[in-house]
N, C-alpha and C positions, 0 to 999 in steps of 0.2 A: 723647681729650684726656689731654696727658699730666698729673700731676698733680708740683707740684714741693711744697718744703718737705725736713722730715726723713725718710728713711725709715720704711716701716713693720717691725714686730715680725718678723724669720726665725729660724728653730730657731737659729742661730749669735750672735742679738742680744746675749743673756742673758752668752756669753763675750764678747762687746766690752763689753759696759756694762763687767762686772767689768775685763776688761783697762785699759779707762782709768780706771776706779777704782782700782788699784792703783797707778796712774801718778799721777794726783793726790794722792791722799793722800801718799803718798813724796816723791812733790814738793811740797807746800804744806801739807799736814798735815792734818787731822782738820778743824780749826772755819775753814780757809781755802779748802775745798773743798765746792762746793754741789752740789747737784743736778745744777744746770743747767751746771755747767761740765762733768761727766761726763758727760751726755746731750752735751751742743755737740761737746766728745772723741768719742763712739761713734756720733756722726751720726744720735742719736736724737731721739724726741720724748719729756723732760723724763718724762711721762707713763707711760711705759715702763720708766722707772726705778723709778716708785713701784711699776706693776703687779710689774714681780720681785721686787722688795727689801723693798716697803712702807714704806721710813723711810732717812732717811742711816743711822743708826745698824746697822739691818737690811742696810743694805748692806755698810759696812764690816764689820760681824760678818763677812757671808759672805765679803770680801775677803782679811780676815785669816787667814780659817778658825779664828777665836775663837768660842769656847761663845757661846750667846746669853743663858747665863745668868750670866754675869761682868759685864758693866757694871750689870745688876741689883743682882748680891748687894755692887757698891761705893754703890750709890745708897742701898741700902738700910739700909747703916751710916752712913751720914751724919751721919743725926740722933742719935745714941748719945754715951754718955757717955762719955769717956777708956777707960775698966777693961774696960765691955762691949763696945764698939768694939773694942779688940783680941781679946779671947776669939772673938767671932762675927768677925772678920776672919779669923783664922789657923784656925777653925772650916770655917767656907763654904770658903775657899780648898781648905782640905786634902779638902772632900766635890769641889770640884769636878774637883783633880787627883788624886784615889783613883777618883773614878769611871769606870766604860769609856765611858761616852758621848760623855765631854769628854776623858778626860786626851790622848788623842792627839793633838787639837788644838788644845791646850795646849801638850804637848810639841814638838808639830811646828813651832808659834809661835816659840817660844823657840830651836829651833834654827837656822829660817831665820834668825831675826833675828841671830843669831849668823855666820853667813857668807852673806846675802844683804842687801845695802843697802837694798833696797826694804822688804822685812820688816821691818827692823831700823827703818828710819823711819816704818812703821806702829807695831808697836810701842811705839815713843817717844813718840810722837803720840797716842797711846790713855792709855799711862799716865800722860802728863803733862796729857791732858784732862780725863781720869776719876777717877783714885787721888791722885796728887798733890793736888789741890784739897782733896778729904776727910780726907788722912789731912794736912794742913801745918795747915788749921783746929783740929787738937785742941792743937797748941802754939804758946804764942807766943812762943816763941824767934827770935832774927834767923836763925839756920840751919835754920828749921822745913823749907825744901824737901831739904835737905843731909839731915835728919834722916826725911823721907817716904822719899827716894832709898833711905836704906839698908833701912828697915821693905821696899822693893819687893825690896830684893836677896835680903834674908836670905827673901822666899815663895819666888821664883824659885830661889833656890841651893836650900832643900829640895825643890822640884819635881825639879829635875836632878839630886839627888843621889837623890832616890826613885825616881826613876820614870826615869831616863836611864841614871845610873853603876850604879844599885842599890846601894850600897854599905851596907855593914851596920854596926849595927845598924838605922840608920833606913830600909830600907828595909821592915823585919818592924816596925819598932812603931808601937801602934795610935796612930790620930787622938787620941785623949785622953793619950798617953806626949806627943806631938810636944805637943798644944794648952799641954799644961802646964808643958815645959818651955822652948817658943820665946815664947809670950804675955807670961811675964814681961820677957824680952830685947827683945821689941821694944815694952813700955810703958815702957822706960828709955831708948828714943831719943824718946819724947815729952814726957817730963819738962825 
């Protein structure tokens, strides 16, 4: 008896889930893309997706090939106040792009997004689900997204500029040279 429905789990499943995950999110975004619509895309069973991924979020992670500890360490300034929120933002940030674990895929983030369209709307789609939200609540300004926008630039530009261009001096100074003297600059786009 044959049996119909979705297929089952083959050593190749695992690269179709993620390939039409990467198709959805690029095309509809982070919070317009479910489960089930990338299981329905990879001709799976819904089910399959948790088993690899364990989570949309765990999926996306792996999509993007973003740290799994970056939508953590934005959740987890959240609740902070103005002053500490930035010190531990440009803190975490700078352990996660100094680190070997992650900075590559970080880096590697940032560059696709830079010349590949799909990356680039993953990407946007991350930031503008995740950072954005946290970091526009600390001002009530009418430009507070205009104002998140640049605090996300001025991380990314020192990432590329540390860790892509190398360009000196920031590439040799420590976490606490960078903490001290970017934290202040981006607690003046919150104000």
């Amino acid at each position: 008896m044959s049996r119909t429905g979705r297929r089952p789990g083959t050593p190749d499943t695992r690269d179709t889930i993620l390939a039409a995950a990467r198709r959805g999110f690029a095309e509809r975004g982070y919070d317009a893309t479910s489960l089930r619509s990338i299981a329905t895309a990879a001709n799976v069973d819904p089910a399959l997706v948790i088993h690899y991924f364990g989570s949309k979020e765990g999926l996306f992670i792996t999509a993007t090939g973003m740290p799994a500890a970056l939508p953590g360490l934005f959740r987890s300034l959240g609740t902070l106040p103005r002053q500490d929120f930035v010190q531990a933002l440009v803190r975490g940030y700078l352990e996660l792009v100094d680190s070997d674990s992650s900075r590559n895929a970080i880096i590697a983030l940032v560059r696709s997004a830079v010349s590949n369209d799909e990356a680039a709307a993953m990407l946007r789609e991350f930031l503008t689900a995740e950072l954005l939200p946290i970091i526009t609540r600390l001002t009530g300004r009418p430009d507070a997204q205009l104002r998140a926008s640049l605090i996300i630039a001025h991380l990314i530009g020192i990432a590329v500029l540390r860790h892509v261009l190398r360009v000196e001096p920031l590439a040799k100074a420590t976490p606490g040279e960078i903490v001290g003297l970017a934290a202040p600059v981006i607690e003046q786009y919150l104000r």
